[in-house]
C-alpha positions in Angstrom: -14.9 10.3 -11.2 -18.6 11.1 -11.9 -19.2 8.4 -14.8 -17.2 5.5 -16.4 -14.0 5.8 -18.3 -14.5 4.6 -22.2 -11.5 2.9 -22.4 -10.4 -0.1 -19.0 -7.3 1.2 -18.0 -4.2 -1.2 -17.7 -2.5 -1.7 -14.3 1.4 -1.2 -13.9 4.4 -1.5 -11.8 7.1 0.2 -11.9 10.5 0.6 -10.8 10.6 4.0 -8.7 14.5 4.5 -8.8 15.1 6.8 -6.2 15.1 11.0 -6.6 17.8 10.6 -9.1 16.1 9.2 -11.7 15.0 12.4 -13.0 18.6 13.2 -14.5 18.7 9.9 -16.3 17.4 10.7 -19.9 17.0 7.4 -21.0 14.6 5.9 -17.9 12.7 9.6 -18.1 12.2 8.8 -21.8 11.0 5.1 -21.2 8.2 7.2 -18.5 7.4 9.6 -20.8 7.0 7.1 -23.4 5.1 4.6 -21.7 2.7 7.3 -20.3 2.1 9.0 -24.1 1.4 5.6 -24.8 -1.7 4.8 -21.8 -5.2 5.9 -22.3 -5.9 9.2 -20.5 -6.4 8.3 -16.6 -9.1 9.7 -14.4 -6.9 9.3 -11.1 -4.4 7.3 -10.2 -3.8 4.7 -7.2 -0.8 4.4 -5.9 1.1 1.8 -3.9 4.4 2.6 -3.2 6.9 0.4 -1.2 7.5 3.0 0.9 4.1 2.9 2.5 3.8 0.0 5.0 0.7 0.4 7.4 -2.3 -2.4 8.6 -4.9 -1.6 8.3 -4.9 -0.1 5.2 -4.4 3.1 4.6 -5.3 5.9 2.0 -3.5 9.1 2.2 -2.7 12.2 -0.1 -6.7 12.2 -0.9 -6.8 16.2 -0.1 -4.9 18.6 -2.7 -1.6 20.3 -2.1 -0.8 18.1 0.9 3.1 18.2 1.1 5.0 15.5 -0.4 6.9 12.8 1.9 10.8 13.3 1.1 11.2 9.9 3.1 14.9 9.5 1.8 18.5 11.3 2.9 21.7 11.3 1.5 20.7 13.2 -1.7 21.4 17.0 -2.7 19.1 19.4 -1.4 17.5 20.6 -4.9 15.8 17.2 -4.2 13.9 18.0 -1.5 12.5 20.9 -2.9 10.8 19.0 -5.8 6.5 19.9 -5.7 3.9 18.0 -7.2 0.6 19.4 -6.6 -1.9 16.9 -7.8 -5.2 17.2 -6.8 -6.8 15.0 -4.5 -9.0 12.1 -5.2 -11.6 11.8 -2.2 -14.0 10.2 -4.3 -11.5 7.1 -5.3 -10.5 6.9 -1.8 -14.4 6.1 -1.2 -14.6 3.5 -3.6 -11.6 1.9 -2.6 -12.9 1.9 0.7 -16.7 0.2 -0.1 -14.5 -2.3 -2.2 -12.5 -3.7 1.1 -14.4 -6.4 3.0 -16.6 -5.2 6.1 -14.3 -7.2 8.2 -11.1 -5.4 7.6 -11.0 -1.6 8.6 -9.9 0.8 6.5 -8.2 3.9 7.7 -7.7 7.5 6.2 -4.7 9.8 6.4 -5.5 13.0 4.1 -2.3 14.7 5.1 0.2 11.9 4.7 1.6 13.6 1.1 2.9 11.1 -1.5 6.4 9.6 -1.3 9.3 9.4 -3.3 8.1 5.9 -4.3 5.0 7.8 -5.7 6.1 11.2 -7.0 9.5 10.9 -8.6 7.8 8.4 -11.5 4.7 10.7 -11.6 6.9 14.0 -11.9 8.3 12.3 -15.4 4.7 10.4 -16.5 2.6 12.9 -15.7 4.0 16.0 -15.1 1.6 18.3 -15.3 0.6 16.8 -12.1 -3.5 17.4 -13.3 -4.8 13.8 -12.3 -5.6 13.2 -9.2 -3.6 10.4 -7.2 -4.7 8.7 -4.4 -1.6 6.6 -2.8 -2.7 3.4 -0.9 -0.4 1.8 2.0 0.8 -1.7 1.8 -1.1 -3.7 4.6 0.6 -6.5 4.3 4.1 -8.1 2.7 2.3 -12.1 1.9 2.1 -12.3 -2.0 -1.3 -14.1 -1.5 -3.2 -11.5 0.1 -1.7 -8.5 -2.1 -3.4 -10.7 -4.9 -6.4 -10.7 -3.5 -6.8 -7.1 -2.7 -5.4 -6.5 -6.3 -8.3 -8.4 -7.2 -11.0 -5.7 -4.6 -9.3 -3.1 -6.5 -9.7 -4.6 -10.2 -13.1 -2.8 -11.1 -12.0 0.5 -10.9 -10.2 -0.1 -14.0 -13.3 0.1 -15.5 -13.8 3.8 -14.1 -10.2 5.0 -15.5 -8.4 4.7 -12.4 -4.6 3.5 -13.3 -3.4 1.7 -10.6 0.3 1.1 -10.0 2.4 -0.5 -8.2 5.7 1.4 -7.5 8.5 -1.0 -6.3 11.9 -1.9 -7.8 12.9 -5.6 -8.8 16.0 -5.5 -7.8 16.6 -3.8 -4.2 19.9 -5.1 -2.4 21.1 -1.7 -1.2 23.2 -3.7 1.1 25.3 -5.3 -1.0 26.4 -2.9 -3.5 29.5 -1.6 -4.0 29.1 0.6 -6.6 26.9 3.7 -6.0 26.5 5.3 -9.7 23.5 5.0 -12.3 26.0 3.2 -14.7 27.3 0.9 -12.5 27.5 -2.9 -13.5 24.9 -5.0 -12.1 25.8 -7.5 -9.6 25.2 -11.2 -10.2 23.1 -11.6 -7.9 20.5 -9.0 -9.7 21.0 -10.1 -13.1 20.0 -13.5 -12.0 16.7 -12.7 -10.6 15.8 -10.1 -13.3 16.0 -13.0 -15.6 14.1 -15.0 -13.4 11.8 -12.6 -13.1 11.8 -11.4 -16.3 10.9 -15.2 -17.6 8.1 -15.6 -15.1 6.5 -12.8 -16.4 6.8 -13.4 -19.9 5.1 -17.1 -18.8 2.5 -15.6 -16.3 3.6 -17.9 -14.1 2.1 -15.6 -11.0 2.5 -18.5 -8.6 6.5 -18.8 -9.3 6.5 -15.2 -9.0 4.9 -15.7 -5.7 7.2 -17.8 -4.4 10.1 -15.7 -5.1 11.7 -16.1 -1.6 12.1 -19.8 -1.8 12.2 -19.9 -5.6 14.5 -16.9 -7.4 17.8 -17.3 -7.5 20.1 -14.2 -6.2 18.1 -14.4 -2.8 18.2 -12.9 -0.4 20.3 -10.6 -2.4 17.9 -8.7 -4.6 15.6 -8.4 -1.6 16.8 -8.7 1.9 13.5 -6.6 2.6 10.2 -7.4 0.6 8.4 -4.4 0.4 9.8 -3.6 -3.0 8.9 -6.5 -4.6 5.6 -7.0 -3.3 3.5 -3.7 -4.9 4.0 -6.4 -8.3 1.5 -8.3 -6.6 -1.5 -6.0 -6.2 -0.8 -5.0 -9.8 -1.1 -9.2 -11.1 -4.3 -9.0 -9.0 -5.9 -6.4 -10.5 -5.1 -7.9 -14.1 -8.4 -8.7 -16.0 -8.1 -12.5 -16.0 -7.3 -13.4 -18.5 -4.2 -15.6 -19.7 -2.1 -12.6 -21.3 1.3 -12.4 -19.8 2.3 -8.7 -19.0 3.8 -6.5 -21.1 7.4 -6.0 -19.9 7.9 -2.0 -21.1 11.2 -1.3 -19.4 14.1 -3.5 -18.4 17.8 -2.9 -18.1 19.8 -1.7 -14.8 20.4 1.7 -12.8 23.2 1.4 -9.7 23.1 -2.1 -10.5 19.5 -2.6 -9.6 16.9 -4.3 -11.9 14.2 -1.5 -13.0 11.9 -4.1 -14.9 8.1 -2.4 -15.3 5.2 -3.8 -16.8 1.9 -3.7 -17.4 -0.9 -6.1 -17.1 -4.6 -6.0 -19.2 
C-alpha cells in the first residue's frame, strides 16, 4: 500500500452464511462472480459481526495468524479450513491516524480472522494473496457506524475494499428448519423486502431505523450485530445519491443473504 490504487474501490456487505456456505454452488458462484467482477484490491478491511470490542480494534494485521473457528455444531473438516493471507500492518496504520484523537484505538495482531471474515474470502478470493486487515465492531448505534464508515471512506481511494460481513436476515432462534433449502419464514421475507426496497431508494435513514421501522422484528434480528456491519459500508459510500447495487438476494436456511455494493 505504497502508492494510490488507479481505480476507487467500491465498498460491500455481504451475507457471511456460516462454514457451510462453501458446498452451496450457487452462493459460491454469486462470490466468485461478484469478485471477477471488482477491480483488483490492494487489501481488504473487514468487519465482521462476529467481532464486537470498544475501543476499536484491528486484528489479523500479522501473516499466518490462525483463523478464529468461533462457531460449533459443524463437521470437523470445517475447522480445519486455512487461509493464509498476508497481513496488512500498513492499512491497520492508516485506519488508525483516520480515528479521532479522542477515541483509542487498540491492536490485536494475533486475533486471526473469523468465520464472518474467512468463509466469503475462501470463495472471493481464494488464493488468499491480498492482505486483509479485520476491524471490530465498536459499537451496535447505526449512527455512529456511519460515521466511522465515513473515517474509513478515503482509503477507497488507495484500493482498500472494505466490507461489511453480516447477514440480513439472522433469527436463529426462531427457525425450525435447519437446511440450506429450507423455506423462509415470514418473518424474513418481510424484512428482506423491506430491506431490499430501502436500498433500492437509498433511503439510509429508514434503514437506520430498522428496529422501530422493519417489519418481521425482532424476528430477523433479535441481536444486531449482523445487521449493523451494513452501516459502516453506507458510510463509506462516495456521496453521492446512487442507491447500492443489490448483487445477491434470495434465501439459505431461511435466512435473507442480500449483499450489495455501494460507489
Amino acid at each position: 500500500m505504497t502508492t494510490p490504487h488507479a481505480e476507487r474501490m467500491p465498498a460491500l456487505y455481504l451475507s457471511h452464511g456460516a462454514p457451510p456456505l462453501v458446498d452451496d454452488e450457487l452462493w459460491t458462484s454469486q462470490l466468485a462472480a461478484w469478485a471477477d467482477e471488482l477491480p483488483r484490491p490492494r487489501a481488504i478491511l473487514m468487519v465482521s459481526a462476529h467481532w464486537e470490542s470498544a475501543p476499536l480494534m484491528l486484528g489479523a494485521t500479522d501473516t499466518g495468524v490462525p483463523l478464529t473457528y468461533d462457531f460449533g455444531g459443524f463437521a470437523e473438516r470445517y475447522f480445519r479450513t486455512r487461509y493464509r493471507s498476508p497481513g496488512a500492518p500498513e492499512l491497520a496504520a492508516k485506519v488508525a491516524a483516520l480515528m479521532p484523537d479522542t477515541e483509542p484505538v487498540a491492536h490485536q495482531p494475533n486475533r486471526g480472522l473469523d468465520h464472518g471474515a474467512y468463509v466469503p474470502l475462501t470463495v472471493m478470493y481464494p488464493d488468499a494473496d491480498v492482505p486483509v486487515l479485520q476491524m471490530s465492531l465498536p459499537t451496535l448505534a447505526p449512527a455512529k457506524l456511519l460515521e466511522l464508515g465515513r473515517r474509513l471512506r478515503p482509503l477507497r481511494d488507495e484500493g482498500v475494499l472494505i466490507i461489511g460481513s453480516g447477514f440480513t436476515t439472522h433469527g436463529l432462534p426462531f427457525l425450525t428448519e435447519w437446511h440450506p433449502n429450507a423455506a423462509a419464514p415470514g418473518w424474513s421475507q418481510e424484512f428482506d423486502l423491506w430491506a431490499g426496497e430501502a436500498l433500492s431508494r437509498g433511503d439510509v435513514d429508514e434503514l437506520a431505523a430498522y428496529a422501530d421501522r422493519a417489519p418481521g422484528m425482532p424476528y430477523a434480528h433479535p441481536t444486531a450485530e449482523h445487521f449493523a456491519p451494513m452501516f459502516v459500508t453506507l458510510g463509506a459510500a462516495t456521496g453521492q445519491d446512487v442507491p447500492p447495487n443489490q448483487t445477491i438476494d434470495g434465501y439459505w436456511m431461511g435466512l435473507a443473504k442480500r449483499s450489495f455494493q455501494v460507489a
